[in-house]
N, C-alpha and C positions, 0 to 999 in steps of 0.2 A: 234152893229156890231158883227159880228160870225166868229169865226176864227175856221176853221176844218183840222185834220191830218187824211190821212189816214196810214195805216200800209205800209212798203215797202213788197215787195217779198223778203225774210233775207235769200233766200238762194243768191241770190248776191250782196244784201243791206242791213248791221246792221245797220247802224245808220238811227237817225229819229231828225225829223224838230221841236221838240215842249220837251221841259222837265219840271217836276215838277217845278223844281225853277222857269223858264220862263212863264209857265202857271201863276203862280202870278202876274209875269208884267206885262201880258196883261190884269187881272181883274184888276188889280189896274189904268189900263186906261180907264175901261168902257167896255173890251168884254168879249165875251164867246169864250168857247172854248171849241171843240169837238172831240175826238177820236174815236178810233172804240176799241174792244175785244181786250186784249194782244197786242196793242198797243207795249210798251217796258218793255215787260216781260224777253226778252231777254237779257235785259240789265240791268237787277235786281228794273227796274222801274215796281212796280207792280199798278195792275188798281186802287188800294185801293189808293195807292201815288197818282198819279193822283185826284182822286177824293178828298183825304182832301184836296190837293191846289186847290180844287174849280172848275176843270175839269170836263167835262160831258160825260158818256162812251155810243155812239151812236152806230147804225148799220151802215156799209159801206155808202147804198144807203142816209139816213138822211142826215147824215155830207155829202156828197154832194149836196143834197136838199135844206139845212138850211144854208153853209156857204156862207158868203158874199167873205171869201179870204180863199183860199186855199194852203197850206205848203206843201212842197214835196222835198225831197231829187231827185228824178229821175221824167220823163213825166209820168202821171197816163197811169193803162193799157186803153187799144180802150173801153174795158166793161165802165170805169165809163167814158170816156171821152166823152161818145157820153148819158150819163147822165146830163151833165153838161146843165145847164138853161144859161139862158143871166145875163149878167152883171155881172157875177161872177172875182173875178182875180186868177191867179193861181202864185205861186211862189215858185222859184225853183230851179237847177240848173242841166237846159234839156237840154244840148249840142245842143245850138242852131240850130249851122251850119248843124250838122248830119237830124235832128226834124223838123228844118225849112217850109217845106210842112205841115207839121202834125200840127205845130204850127200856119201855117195861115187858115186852117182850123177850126180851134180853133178861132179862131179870128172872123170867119164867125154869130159866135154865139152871138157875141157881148161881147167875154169875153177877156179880159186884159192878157194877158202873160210876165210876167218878168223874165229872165234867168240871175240869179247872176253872172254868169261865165263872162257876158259884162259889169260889173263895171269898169266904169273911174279909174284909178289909180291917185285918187286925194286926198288930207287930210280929206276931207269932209266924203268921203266912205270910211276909213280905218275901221270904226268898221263894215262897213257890207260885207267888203272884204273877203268873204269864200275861194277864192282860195289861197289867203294867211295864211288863217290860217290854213286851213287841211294841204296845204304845209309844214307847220313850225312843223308839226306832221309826217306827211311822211319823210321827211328828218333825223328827229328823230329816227322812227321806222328803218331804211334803215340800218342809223348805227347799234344801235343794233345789227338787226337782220343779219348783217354780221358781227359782233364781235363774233355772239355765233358759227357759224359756221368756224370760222378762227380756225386751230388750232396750233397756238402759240398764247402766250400771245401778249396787246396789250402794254402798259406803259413797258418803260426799268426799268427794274430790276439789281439790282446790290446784287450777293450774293458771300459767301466764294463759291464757288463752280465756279463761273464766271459772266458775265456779258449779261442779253439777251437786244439785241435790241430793239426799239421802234418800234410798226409797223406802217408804212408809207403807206399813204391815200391817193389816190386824188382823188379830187370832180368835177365832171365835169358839170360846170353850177353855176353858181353860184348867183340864185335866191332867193326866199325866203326858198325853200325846202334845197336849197343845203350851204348855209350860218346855217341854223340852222345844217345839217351836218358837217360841221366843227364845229362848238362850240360843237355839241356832240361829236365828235369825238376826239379833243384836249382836251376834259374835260376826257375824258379817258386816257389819255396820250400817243395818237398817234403823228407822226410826220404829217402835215397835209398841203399839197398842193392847188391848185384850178386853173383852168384857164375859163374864160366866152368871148364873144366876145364883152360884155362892159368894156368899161374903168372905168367906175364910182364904177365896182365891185374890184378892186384892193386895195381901201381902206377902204372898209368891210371885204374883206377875212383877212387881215391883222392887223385889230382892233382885230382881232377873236383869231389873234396866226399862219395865214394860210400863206404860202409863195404864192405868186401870179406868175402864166406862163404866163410872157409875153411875145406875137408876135411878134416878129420884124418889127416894120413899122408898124403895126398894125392900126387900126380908129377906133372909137367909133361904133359899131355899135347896138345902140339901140332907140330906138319908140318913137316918144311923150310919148306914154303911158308907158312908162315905160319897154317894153317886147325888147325880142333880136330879130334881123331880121337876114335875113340869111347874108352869108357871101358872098365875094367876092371868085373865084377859087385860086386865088393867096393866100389869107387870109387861105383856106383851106389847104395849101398845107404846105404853114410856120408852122400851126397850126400841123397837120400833122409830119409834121418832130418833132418839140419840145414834142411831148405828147409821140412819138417812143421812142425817148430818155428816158424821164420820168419813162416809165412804164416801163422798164426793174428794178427798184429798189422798186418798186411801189406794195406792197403786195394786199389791198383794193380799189378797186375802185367804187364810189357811183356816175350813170350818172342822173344827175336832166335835161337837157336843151332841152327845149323844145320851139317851135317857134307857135304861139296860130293861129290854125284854117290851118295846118300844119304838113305834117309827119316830125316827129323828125329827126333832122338832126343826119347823121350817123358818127359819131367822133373817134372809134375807129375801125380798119377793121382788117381781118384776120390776117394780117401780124404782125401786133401789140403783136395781142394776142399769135401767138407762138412765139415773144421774152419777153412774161411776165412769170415768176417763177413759175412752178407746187406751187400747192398750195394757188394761189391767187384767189381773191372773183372779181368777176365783179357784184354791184348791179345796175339793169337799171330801175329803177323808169319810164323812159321816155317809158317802153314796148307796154304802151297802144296806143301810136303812131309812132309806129315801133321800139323803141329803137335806143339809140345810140353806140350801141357795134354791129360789126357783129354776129350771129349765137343767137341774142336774142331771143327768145320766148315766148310770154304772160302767165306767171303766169307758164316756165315751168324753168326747171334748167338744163342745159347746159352744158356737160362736153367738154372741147378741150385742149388738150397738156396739161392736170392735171390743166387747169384752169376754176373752176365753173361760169358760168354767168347763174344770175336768174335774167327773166324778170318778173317782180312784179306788177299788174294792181287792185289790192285789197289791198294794205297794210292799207288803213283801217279801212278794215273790222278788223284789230286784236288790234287796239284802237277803239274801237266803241264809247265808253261812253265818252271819251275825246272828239273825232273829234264831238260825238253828243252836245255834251255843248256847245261846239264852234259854231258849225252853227247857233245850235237853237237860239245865242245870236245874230248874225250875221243876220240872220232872223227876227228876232226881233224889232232891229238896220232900218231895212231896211221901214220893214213896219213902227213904228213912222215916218216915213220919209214921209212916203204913206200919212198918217191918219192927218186930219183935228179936232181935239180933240173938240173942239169950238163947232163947227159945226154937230158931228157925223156921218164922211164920210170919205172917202178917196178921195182923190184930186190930180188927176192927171194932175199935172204940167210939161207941155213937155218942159217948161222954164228951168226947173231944169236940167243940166246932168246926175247924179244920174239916172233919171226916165227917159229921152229920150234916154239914152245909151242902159238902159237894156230891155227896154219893145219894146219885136218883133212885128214886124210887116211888 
């Protein structure tokens, strides 16, 4: 069995589906494995690395030729897609809902399409759960990258000269991206808020160090699957009023909350934002689906009433080698799931969740 990468387009795509270390794993279970030229050179992985873990450096057209499973961060461009032979699988995480068309086309050829992004939220798919773990990375980066731009300090200080305050966070959302921003963010010594429309997130935020906004009256509202549904007008409204409150004192704010296959629900509006303090950071993670702050912008920054909001749809792109370990494991993870070891084949099990969940069709 042939397992082929090909290179992303890195001007909107660093990370990639396949790493040195992982190339091992999968000789070590009987495949090959294929790349194209500077593959992840960008990434300080040079084709040499590659090649002592036993990797093979092909031309584009090859490794779509010869792979039996295909790896891919994004949907291949129309050039190789309409290369693609029968039986082949391709895997990946191709925003199904957006693709869909493009994917049953795909399909036409006799070839298997899996979109990581529809993983069951079950114990069984934790290690091949990519939206959870670049989330747990994005969350990470968000803080950060609004601490370096804050400018006061974050942790209270206490000197002969006086006394500075603690800077106060709130996280809006409180999912896997946005629970790993609170532990970043209290691990800095900020004061650290959250509110989500599950209930079940109140004693996570709170394991963490984070004080929880609860609604008044408030109800669970979240998924089998684990995700947040939207809310009721009344729920919005309560919610609303208590986050007003809030963010008058509220220097940072990091919005994670996103509702999946979904524009993002809009959680803080104009009026908010002119009773928040010149000076304060609005990060919206959620920009790529409209954001939840009024006046967001995708990947721009946003000045109103001396308060910055950047909406962030690449963060990242500025961990690459991290979020790529991660996937590539996660990828990994998935296919052993696939593969028939025994046998030498992959075995599509539509008994399985895992494999009926993610594979379009």
């Amino acid at each position: 069995m042939i397992i082929g990468s090909l290179s992303e387009n890195k001007e909107i795509e660093k990370r990639i589906s396949i790493t040195p270390e992982i190339v091992k794993k999968y000789l070590s279970n009987g495949f090959e494995v294929l790349i194209d030229k500077g593959f992840g050179e960008h990434l300080g992985f040079s084709d040499d690395l590659f090649k002592n873990a036993g990797c093979k450096v092909e031309d584009k057209e090859t490794i779509i030729d010869k792979s039996d499973i295909i790896l891919q961060m994004n949907l291949l461009d129309d050039k190789y897609l309409n290369l693609l032979k029968e039986n082949k699988i391709l895997i990946g995480n191709f925003n199904s809902g957006k693709n869909h068309q493009k994917i049953l086309e795909i399909n036409k050829k006799k070839t298997s399409v899996f979109s990581l992004e529809l993983l069951p939220r079950i114990t069984r798919a934790q290690s091949m759960d990519i939206l959870s773990s670049q989330a747990n990375l994005a969350g990470y980066k968000a803080v950060v990258d609004s601490f370096s731009i804050f400018k006061k300090a974050i942790p209270m200080m206490m000197t002969a000269a006086g006394t500075i305050s603690a800077a106060k966070v709130l996280v809006v959302g409180a999912g896997v991206a946005g629970l790993q921003a609170i532990a970043t963010a209290k691990r800095m010594g900020a004061i650290v808020f959250s509110t989500d429309v599950r209930l079940a997130s109140k004693e996570q935020v709170e394991s963490l160090g984070g004080k929880f906004l609860v609604v008044e009256g408030s109800e669970n509202l979240e998924t089998e699957g684990g995700y947040a549904k939207e809310a009721s007008e009344e729920f919005k409204k309560k919610q609303e009023d208590l986050i007003t409150e809030t963010l008058k004192k509220i220097d940072i704010v990091i919005c994670t909350a996103l509702i999946p296959g979904k524009k993002a629900p809009k959680i803080i509006n104009e009026k908010m934002i002119e009773n928040m303090q010149p000076g304060s950071i609005i990060y919206d993670l959620a920009a790529s689906q409209g954001g939840n702050a009024a006046y967001t912008k995708a990947d721009e920054i946003v000045e109103k009433n001396g308060v910055k909001i950047l909406g962030e749809t690449t963060i990242l792109n500025k961990l690459p080698v991290s979020a790529s370990n991660l996937y590539a494991k996660n990828l990994f993870n998935f296919v052993m799931n696939l593969y028939d070891k025994k046998n030498n084949k992959i075995s599509i099990n539509l008994e399985d969740e895992i494999i009926n969940k993610t594979l379009v069709k």
